[in-house]
N, C-alpha and C positions, 0 to 999 in steps of 0.2 A: 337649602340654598336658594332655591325659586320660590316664588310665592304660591304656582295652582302645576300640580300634575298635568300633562295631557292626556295622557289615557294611562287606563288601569291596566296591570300586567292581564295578557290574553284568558290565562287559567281562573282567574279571581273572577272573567266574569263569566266563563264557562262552566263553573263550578260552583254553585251558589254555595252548597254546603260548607267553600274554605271563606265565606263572609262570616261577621256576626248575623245573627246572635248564634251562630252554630260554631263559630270559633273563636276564643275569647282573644284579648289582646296580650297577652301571654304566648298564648299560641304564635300568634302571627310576629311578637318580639322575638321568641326564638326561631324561626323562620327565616326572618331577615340576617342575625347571627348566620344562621348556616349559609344561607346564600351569598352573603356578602364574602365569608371566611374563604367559602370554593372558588367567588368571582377570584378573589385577589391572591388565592393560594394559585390559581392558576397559570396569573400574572405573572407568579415568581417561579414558577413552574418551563415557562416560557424562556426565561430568560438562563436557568440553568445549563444548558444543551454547549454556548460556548466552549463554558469551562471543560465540558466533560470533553469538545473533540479536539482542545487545544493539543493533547499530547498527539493524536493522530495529524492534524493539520501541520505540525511544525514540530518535529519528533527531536528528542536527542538523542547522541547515538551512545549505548553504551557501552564499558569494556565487555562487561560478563553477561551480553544479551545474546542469545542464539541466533535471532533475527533482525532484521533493521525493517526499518518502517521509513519509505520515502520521501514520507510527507504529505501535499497539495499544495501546490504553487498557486498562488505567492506569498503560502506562507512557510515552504520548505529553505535551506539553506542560513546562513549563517543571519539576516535579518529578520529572520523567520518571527523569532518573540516579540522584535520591536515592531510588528505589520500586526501580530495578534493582539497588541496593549492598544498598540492606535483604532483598532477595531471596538475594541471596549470603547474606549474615547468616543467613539462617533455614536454609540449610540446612547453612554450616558451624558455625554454633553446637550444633546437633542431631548433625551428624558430628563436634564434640571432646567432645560427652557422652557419647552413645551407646559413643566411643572406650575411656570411663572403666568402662564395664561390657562392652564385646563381651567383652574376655581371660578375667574372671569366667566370662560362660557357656561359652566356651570350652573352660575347663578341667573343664565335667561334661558335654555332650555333647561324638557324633561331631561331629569336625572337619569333615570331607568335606559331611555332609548341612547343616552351618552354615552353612558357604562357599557351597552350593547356593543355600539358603535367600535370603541377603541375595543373591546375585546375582541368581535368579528375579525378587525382589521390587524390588532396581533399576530391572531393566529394565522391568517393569511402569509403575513408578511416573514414570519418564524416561517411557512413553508416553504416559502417561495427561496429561503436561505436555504434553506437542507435542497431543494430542488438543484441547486446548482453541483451536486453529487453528479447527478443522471445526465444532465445536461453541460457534464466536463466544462465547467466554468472557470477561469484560471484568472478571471479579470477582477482586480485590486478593488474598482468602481464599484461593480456590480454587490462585492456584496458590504464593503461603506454606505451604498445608498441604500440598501436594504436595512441596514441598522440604523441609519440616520429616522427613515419612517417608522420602523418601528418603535425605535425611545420616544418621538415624538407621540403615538397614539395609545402607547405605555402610562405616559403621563396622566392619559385619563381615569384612570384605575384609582388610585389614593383617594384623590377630591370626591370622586364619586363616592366611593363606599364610603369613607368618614362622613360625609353629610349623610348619605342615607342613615345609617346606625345611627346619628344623632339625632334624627326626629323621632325616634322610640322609646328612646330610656332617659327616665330622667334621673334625680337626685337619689343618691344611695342605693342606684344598679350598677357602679360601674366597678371599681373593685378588682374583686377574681374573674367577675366576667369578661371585663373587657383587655386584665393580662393573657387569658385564653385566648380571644377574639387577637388580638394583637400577636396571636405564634401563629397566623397564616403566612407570613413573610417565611420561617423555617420551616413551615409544613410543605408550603412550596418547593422552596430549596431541596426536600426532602425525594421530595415526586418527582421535582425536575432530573435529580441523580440517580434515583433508581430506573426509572423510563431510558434517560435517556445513554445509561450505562449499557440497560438490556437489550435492547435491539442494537447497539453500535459492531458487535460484531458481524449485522447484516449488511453497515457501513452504513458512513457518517452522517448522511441525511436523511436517513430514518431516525436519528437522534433530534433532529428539527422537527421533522412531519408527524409525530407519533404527540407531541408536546402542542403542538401547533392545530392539530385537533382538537387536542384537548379543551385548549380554550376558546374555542369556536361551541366545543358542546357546553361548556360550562356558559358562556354569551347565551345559547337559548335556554340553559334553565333560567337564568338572568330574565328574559325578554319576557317568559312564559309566567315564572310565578312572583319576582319579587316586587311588595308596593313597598313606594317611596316614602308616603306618610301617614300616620292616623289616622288623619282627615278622611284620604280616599276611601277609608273602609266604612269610615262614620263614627270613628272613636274622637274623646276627646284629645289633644295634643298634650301630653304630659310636660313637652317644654314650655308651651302658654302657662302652665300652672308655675312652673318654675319664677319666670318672668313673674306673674303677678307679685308673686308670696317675696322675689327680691326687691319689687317696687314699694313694697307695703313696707318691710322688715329692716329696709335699707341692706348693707352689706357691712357694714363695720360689727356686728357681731359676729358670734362664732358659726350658728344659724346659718345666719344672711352668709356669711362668706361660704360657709358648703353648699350652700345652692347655688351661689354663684359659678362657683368650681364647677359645677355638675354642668350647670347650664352652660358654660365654653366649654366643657370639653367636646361635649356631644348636639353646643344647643343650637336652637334659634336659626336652625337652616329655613326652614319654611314660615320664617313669618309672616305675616298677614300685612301684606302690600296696600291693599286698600284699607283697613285699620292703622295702619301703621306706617307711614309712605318713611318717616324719617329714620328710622330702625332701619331702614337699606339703602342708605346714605354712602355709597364707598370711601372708602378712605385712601390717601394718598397713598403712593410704595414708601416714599420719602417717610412720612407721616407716619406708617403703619413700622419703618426699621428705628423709630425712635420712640416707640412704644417700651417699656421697665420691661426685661428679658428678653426682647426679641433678639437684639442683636446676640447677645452670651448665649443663647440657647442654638441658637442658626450657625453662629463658628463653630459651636461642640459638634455640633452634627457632621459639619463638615470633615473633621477629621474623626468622628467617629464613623462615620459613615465610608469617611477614606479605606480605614482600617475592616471592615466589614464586607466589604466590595472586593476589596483586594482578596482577600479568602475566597467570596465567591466566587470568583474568576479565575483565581491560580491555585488555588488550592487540590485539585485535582492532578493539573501539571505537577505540581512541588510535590506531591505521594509517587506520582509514575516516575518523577527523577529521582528521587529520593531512596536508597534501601531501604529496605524494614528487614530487621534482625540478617541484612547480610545479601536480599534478594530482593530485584527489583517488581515490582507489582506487576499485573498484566493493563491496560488500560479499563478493562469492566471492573475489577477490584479495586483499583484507584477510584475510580467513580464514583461507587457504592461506599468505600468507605470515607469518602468527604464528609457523606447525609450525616456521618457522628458528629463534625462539628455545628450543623443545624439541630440533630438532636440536642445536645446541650445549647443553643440559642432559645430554642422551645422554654427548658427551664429555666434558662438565666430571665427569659423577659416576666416570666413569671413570677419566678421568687423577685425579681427587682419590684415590679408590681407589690408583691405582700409588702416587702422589708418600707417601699416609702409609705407607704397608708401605715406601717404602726411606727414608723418615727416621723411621719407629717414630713419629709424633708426631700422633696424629689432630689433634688441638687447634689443632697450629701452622700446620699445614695448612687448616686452615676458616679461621682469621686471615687468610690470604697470600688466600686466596681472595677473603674477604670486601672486606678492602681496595682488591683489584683489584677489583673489581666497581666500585668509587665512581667512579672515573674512567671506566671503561666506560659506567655512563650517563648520566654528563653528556655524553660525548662521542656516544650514541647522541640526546640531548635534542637537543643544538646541530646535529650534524651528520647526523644520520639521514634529515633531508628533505633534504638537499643533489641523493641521488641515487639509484637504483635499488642500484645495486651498494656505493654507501657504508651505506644503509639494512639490508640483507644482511646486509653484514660485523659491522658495529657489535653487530646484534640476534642475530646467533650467537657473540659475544662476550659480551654481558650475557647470554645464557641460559648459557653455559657458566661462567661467573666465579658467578654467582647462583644456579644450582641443584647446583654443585658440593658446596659443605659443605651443603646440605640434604639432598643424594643422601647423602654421607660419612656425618653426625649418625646420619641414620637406620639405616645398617646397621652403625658402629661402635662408636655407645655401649653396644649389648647388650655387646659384646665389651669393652670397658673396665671394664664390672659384672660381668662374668662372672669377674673376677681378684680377687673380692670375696671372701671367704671367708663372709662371712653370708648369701651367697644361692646357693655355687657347688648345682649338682645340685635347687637350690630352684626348679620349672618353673612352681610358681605366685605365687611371690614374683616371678622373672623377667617374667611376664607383667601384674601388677600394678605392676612399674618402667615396662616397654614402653607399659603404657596411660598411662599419666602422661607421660612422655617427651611421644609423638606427641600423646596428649589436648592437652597444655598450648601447642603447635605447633599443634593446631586452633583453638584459640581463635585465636592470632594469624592464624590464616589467615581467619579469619571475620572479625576486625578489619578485616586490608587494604583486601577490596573492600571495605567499608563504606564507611573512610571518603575513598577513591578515589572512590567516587562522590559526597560531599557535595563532598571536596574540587575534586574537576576543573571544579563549577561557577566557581572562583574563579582557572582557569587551570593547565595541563599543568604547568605550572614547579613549581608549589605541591605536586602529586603526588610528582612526581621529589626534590624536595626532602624530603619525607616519606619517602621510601625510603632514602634516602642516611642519615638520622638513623637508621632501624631499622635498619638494616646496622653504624650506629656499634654501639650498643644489642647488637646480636648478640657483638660484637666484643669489646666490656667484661665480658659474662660468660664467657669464655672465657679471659682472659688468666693469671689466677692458676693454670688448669690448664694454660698452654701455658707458663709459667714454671717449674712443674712438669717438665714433659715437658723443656725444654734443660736443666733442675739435673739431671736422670736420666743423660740421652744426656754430659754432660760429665763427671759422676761418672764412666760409666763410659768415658770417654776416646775419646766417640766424635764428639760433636758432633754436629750437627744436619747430617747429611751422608747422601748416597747410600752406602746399605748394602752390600758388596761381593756 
């Protein structure tokens, strides 16, 4: 995103050995994979802890429970749900704003100390929420303002690591790679549920502070080992090779258009300012939302992302309300068994990854997704308490059909922009798309929980029913580009078929 590093990560220069020529640029490609995937699994690690103490925070009572649970005011009693969704709200309203300006800063300071920055400050701030345990906190304010700062330094998480991984890999690394690299969002989710399921019975703000660590220690492996670009190490930039060979080649072949692809998806974060002063030309918001797919790909998100969020968030509650084969869960088993529907996100973002690279067809791909997803939860609504092992299945089928094209969305419409000619090599135009994209996706994510928690006063059915619309909703902005994509594939006599 910037043009010059400011300093090297502390280890790289305490360690001569992790430079070349003693470690190749392979090495240090997968390095940056790992580091980034722990930065941002972190992130999502962080933000997990809600959902898990929502049934503790604002309990329902049941017939057939031995014990009742009083709550924490003010989120106990009968507005209890609507004070926990409005809670969601404050911090993901603050994480799709904050979204609309991290890439901005981005592109004038170091990446690396950014990244740092909003992660330190996560993890703090995720404390200092659980802290209100010990220090009998009751006040509505205290912890809105806590999640208002946190979504806000949340936001710097994405920009950061998407630019960093993009100044490492160029044309024909991204692939299966970057569908693995792209399951840190569920691997998070993952962490976030089991951590913060396990210590909950020590009480609820060890469910904050055990998480909120975490991504403080994960910020100094950040600070300590990870470089931002090639350059710093002394390799050459594989995006500048990129760049050249589309400027030579043009983009209207088939060539030219895959390097194109590669290069937005991951590229041109670090171009060369003084070589190139016009290649970081920003581009207007206006300008950059009338860019061919910005807008259809940023609505999809929105409501897939609605439907995404809302999982994250309630999905915990809906198991602890809910029976399974006739009994109601404990709150740590509720917990634990959410992480199934991130396990199945893990593979949906991947098989959705394989399935568009062998039919070329991002678009038609999110479609096939989305639609299986609608019978997926109805049939997880109706038959999910039947049984232990039906509750399972069902719920690592809706995570995998549901977070498939939001895993997809997000790592493939850089690459669909990137075949643009009005932005190709532009890293700050790129990043002012990217923040619009995901921004306009956090808004719907903010919506979700919100209005999951007004709505579930009025019955589960009503929820589900709400999700099934947004999924419609995702579906409809995408079809004009996925009709696109089969006039392409049959033009060129290939049809919508596995690629040899």
């Amino acid at each position: 995103m910037q043009s010059k590093t400011l300093t090297l990560a502390p280890a790289l220069n305490f360690f001569p050995n992790l430079k070349p020529p003693h470690k190749t640029l392979a090495f240090h490609q997968i390095s940056v994979l790992i580091i980034t995937f722990l930065a941002y699994a972190s992130f999502h690690a962080s933000r997990k802890p809600p959902s898990i103490v929502k049934s503790v925070l604002g309990p329902a009572f049941q017939a057939n429970s031995s014990s009742v649970d009083t709550g924490w005011a003010p989120f106990d009693g009968p507005r209890g749900t609507h004070r926990l969704g409005e809670l969601d709200l404050a911090f993901l309203s603050a994480y799709s704003i904050g979204m609309y300006f991290a890439g901005h800063v981005g592109d004038r300071i170091d990446l690396r100390l950014f990244l740092v920055f909003g992660m330190m400050c996560s993890g703090i701030l995720t404390i200092f929420f659980g802290l209100g345990y010990w220090f009998d906190v009751h006040v509505l304010g205290y912890f809105m303002a806590v999640q208002v700062l946190c979504g806000l330094v949340q936001s710097i998480g994405w920009p950061c690591v998407v630019a960093i991984v993009g100044n490492w890999f160029e044309k024909g690394k991204r692939g299966l790679i970057m569908g693995v690299w792209s399951s840190h969002t569920s691997v998070g989710n993952i962490i976030g549920s089991v951590v913060a399921s396990g210590v909950l019975e020590f009480g609820w703000g060890w469910s904050f502070v055990v998480p909120g660590v975490l991504v403080i220690l994960a910020g100094i492996v950040v600070f300590l080992f990870l470089p931002v670009c090639p350059e710093d190490l002394g390799f050459e930039s594989p995006v500048k090779e990129i760049q050249m060979n589309v400027e030579v080649n043009g983009v209207e072949n088939l060539e030219g258009k895959v390097e194109s692809e590669e290069a937005g998806l991951l590229g041109t974060e670090y171009a060369d300012a003084d070589a190139d002063t016009g290649s970081l030309a920003a581009i207007g918001f206006l300008e950059a939302w009338r860019l061919p797919g910005v807008a259809p790909f940023a609505f999809c998100l929105f409501f897939s992302k609605l439907v995404s969020y809302t999982f994250l968030y309630w999905l915990p509650f809906y198991i602890r309300h809910t029976a399974v084969a006739g009994v109601h869960l404990s709150h740590k088993t509720a917990g634990n068994l959410s992480a199934i529907f991130d396990i199945g996100g893990v593979l949906g973002g991947i098989l959705a990854g394989l399935i568009a690279d062998m039919i070329e067809a991002q678009a038609v791909t999110s479609i096939m997704f989305l639609l299986l997803s609608i019978p997926a939860l109805v049939l997880y609504r109706l038959y999910g308490s039947l049984s232990m092992v039906a509750n399972i299945l069902l719920m690592f089928l809706s995570g995998l059909l549901v977070n498939g094209p939001y895993s997809l969305i997000t790592t493939a419409v850089a690459a669909d922009l990137g075949t643009q000619t009005t932005i190709i090599g532009n890293s700050r135009a790129l990043a002012t798309v990217t923040a619009i994209i995901d921004g306009t996706g956090s808004v719907g994510a903010a919506l979700g929980p919100l209005l999951a928690g007004y709505i579930s006063t009025t019955g589960w059915n009503n929820v589900f029913v709400m999700l099934i619309l947004a999924i419609f909703c995702a579906t409809l902005f995408l079809i004009r580009i996925a009709r696109t994509e089969i006039k392409g594939q049959l033009n060129e006599g290939n049809g919508i078929c596995i690629a040899a």
